[in-house]
Structure formats: C-alpha cells, structure tokens
C-alpha positions in Angstrom: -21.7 45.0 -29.2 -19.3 42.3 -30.0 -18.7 39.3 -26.7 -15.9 40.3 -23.9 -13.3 38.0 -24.1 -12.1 37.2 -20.5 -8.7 35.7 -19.8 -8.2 33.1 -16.9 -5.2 31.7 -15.9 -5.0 28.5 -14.0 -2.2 26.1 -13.0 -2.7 22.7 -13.1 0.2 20.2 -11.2 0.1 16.6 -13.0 2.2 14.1 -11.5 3.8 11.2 -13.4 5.9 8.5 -13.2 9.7 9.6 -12.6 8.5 13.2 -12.9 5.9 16.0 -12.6 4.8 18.4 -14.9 3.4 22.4 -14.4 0.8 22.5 -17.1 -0.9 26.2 -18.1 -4.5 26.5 -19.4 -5.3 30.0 -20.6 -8.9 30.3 -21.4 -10.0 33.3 -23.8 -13.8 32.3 -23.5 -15.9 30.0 -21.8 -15.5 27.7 -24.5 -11.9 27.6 -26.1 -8.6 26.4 -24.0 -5.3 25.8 -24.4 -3.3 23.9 -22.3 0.7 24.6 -22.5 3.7 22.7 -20.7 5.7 25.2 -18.4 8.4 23.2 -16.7 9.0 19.2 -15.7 11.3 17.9 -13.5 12.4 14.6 -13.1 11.3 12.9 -9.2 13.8 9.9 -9.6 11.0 7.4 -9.2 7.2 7.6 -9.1 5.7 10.4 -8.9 2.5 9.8 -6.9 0.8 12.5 -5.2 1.4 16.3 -5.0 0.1 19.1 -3.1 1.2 22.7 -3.4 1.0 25.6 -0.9 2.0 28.5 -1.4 5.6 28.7 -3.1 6.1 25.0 -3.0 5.6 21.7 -4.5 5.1 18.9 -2.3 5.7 15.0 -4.0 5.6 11.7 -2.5 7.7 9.8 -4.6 7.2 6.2 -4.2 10.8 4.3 -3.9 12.2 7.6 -4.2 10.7 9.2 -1.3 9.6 12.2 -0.5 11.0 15.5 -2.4 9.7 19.5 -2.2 9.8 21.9 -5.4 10.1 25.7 -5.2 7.6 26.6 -7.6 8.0 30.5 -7.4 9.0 30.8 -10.8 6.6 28.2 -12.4 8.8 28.0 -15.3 11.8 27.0 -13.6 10.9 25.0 -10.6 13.7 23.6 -8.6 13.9 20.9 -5.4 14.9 22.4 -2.3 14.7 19.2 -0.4 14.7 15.5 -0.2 14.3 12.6 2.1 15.6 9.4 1.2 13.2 6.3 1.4 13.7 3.9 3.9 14.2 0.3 3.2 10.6 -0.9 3.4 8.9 1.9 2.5 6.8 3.1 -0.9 5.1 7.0 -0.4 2.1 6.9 -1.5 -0.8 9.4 -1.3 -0.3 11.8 1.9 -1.9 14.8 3.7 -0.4 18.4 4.3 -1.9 20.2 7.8 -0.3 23.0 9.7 3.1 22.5 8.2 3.1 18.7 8.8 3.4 15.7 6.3 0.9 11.9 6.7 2.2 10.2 4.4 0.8 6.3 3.5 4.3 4.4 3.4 3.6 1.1 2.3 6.0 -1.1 4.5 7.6 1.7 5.8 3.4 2.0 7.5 2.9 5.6 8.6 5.8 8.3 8.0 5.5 11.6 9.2 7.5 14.9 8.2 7.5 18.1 10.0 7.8 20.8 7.1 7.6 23.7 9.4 10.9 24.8 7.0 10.1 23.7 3.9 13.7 23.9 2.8 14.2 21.8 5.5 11.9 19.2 6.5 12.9 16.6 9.7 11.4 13.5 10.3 9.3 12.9 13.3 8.6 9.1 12.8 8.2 5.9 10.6 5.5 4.2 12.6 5.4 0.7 11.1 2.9 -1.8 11.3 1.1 -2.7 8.3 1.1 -2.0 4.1 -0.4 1.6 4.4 -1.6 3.6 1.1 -3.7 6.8 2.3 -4.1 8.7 5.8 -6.7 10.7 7.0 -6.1 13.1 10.2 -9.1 14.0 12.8 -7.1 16.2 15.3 -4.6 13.3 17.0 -6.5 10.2 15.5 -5.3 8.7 12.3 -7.1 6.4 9.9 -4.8 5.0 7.5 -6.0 2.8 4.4 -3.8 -0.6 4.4 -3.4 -3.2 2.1 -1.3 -5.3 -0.5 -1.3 -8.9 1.0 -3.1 -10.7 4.0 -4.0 -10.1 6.3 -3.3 -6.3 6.1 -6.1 -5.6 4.2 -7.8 -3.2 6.7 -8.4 0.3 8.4 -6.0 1.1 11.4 -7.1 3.8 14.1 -3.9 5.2 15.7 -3.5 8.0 18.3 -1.0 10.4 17.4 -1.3 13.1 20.6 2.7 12.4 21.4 3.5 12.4 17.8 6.9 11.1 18.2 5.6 8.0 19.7 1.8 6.9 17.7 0.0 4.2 19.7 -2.2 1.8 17.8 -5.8 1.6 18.8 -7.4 -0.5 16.6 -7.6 -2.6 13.2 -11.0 -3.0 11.3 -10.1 -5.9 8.5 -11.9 -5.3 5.2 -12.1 -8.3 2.5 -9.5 -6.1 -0.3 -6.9 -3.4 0.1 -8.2 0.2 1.5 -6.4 2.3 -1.3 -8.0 5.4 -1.0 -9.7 7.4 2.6 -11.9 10.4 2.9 -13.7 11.9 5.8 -16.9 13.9 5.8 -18.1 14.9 9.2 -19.2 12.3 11.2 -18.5 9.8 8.0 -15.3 7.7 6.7 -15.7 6.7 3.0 -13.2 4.0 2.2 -12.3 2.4 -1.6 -12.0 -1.4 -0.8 -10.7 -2.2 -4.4 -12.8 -4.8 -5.5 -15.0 -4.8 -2.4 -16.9 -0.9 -3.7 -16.8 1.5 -1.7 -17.3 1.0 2.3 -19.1 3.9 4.9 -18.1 3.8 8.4 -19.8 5.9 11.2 -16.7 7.9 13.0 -19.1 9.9 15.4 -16.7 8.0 18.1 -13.1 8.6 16.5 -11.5 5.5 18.2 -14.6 3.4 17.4 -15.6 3.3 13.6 -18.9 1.6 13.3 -19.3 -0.5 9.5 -22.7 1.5 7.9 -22.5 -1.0 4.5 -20.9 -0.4 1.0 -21.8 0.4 -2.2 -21.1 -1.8 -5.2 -22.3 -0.6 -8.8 -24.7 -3.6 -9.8 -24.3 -2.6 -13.7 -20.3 -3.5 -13.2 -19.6 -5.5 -9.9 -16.0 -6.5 -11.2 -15.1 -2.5 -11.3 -11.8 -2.3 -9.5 -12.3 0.6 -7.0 -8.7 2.6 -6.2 -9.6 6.7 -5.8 -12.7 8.3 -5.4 -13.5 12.5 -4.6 -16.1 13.2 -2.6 -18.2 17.0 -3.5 -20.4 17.9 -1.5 
C-alpha cells in the first residue's frame, strides 16, 4: 500500500515594514511545503507586531499607530479601524487580553485601547513616563520593558486597577534597553540588549527581586532584542 498523503493548511501572519503579509503553507506530506502569498496590505508605516483573534488582524504600527484588519476573507483583508499616533509615541510590541490592547509606546510610554468593538476601538489612556518597547500584564500590574536613552533604561511596575488613571509603583534600572518581556509563573525574563538576558523573582508583583542574567560566554557582544520562552 502506497503512503497517505495528508493535507494541512496553516496561516502564517508576517509583518513588515509599511505592510503585512497573509502567507499560506499547504503541506502534502511531512516533508514537502509550499508557502504561497494570499493578500498584503500596506500599514502606512512599520509594521511591528501582530496578533490575530478570531476574524481580525491586530498591528501596531510604529509612527503610524495602531490599525485592525478584517481577515474573514484571507484573501482580501481590509482595515476596519485606525488610531492615529500621537506626537511622541512609536507602537511597538503589545498584548491582547479580554478585548483590551498594552501596547509599548515608546515616548508616548504605555497606551492602552479598549477593543471590546473591534470595528471600533476607544482609547482608555497614554500613560507617559518613560521610552517603553514591551508590556507584560499580571491581572492590574504592568511590567513594561523601557529603553532608548538614559536613564530610561529600566523595568517599570505600574498598577492599573482604575485603568483610566495607571499609578507608577516602581522603576528597577538595568545597564541597556529592556526590549523584549516575558512572564512565567512566579518568573520575569527580560532581554537587556547587550546586557543578556536578566531573571527577576515576581512572587511579590509590586516587588521584583534581581535572580542574575545569563550572558552566552562563546559570543558576549551578541546584541539580545526578542527571545520565546517554551516550556
């Protein structure tokens, strides 16, 4: 009996800069793919992160803000909505939970959009106060990554239980830009660019203890910017 040939279809969203693309891989065996362009759409700036749920495309677009994508039809995606940038502020990466937007600002410091309608999305607050890249959310406490010039190189805690109105808890400096955040359990993993990457003990959410970093001794000069964590 000759092999079963098994067809998977997966989507794959890249983003690029001043646009997006929908890629297709169709995979007739384990071994062979093919990877086919459906749609792009231009972002009118960077495009630098994107999340999708459900029937929409979610994009923070650097200088160009933030913009959503009805991806129902994955051939012809179109924006439903867009909110302008604000003078100081750069989107970069950003978190999606229950329908609302933590996005890393840069200038603009923390920005937050509720996307209860997707179609259209209100903003709740710019919270400024330092050169922020990447946000992590522990029920009302937010971490963000900061960065870019001294002395914002740091990790700020921030309460957001009245979300309209954050209060700023604490700052933890770091020796480079925090560019890139991810939290696992009671752990905070943060890429300090050319620092490696530093651990900090979050068992008290207001309180991060410093555990150490890791450097790679074979290539100290590695510049650290994203990392995944699987566990």
């Amino acid at each position: 009996m000759g092999k079963k040939s098994i067809s998977i279809f997966l989507f794959i969203y890249l983003v690029l800069v001043n646009g997006y693309v929908i890629h297709g891989a169709r995979m007739e065996t384990s071994q062979d793919g093919e990877f086919i362009e459906l749609a792009r759409r231009s972002t009118g700036g960077d495009a630098y992160t994107v999340k999708v749920e459900g029937s929409y495309c979610y994009l923070s677009c650097g200088y160009s803000g933030f913009r959503i994508f009805d991806i129902s039809n994955l051939s012809a995606p179109y924006q439903v909505a867009h909110i302008s940038q604000s003078a100081n502020g750069y989107a970069h990466q950003f978190i999606l939970e229950d329908n609302m937007v933590f996005i890393g600002n840069g200038y603009g410091g923390i920005w937050i959009i509720n996307c209860t309608n997707p179609e259209d999305p209100r903003v709740i607050t710019e919270y400024d106060h330092d050169y922020s890249w990447d946000i992590q959310l522990i029920e009302d406490i937010i971490y963000a990554g900061n960065g870019h010039i001294q002395p914002q190189e740091s990790i700020t805690v921030t309460n957001i239980s009245k979300i309209a109105n954050p209060v700023h808890i604490k700052t933890i400096l770091t020796d480079d830009d925090i560019t890139d955040l991810k939290q696992v359990n009671q752990r905070l993993y943060a890429a300090s660019s050319m620092e490696g990457l530093l651990i900090f003990d979050i068992t008290n959410r207001t309180d991060p203890v410093y555990l150490g970093k890791y450097e790679d001794p074979e290539n100290p000069d590695i510049y650290l910017v994203s990392f995944d964590i699987i566990e």
